[in-house]
C-alpha positions, 0 to 999 in steps of 0.5 A, spaced: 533 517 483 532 513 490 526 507 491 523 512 495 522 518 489 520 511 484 515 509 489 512 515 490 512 516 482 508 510 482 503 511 488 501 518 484 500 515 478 496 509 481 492 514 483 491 518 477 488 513 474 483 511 479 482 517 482 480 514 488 484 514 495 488 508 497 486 504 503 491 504 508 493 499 513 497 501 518 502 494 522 506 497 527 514 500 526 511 505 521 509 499 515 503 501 513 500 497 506 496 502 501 490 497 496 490 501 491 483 499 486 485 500 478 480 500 473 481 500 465 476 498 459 479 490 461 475 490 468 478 492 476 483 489 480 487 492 485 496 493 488 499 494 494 505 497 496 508 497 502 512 502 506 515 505 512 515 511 514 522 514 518 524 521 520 531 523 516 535 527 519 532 534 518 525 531 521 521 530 516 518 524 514 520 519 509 517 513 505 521 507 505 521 500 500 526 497 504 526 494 512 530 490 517 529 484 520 525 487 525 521 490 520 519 484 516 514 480 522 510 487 521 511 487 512 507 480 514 502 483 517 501 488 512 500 483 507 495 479 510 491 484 513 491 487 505 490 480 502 484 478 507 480 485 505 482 484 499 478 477 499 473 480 503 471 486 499 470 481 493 466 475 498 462 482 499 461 483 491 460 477 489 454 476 494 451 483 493 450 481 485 
């Protein structure tokens, strides 16, 4: 079984267990990040996942856990742009209580 198939494997069940949709930041070259909200008796806390999305060889599109150098500035972004709204929806909570 390749990275992409476990990724994927993981993402489905992620989102099972919240039942919510993702919130996906797109950072150029096809690197997108995906905050992902978990929720069990213990409290909440969210998982992110990045990846890149190509076309293989028959045009289809696939997901990736692996990048190249010219990928990673926008693996950078990515996790920053999750890291900040991370943070920014937890200042937003906070606040509101």
């Amino acid at each position: 079984m390749n990275n992409q198939n476990i990724s994927l494997k993981k993402e489905l069940k992620m989102q099972k267990q919240t039942n919510k949709r993702p919130i996906t930041i797109k950072a150029g070259r096809g690197v997108k990040a995906k905050i992902w909200e978990n929720t069990t008796e213990n409290g909440a806390w969210k998982n992110i996942t990045i990846t890149r999305t190509y076309k293989d060889d028959q045009g289809d599109l696939q997901d990736s856990t692996s990048f190249s150098r010219d990928d990673l500035l926008h693996v950078a972004y990515a996790a920053q742009k999750a890291f900040d709204t991370i943070v920014t929806e937890a200042e937003a909570s906070e606040n509101s209580e």
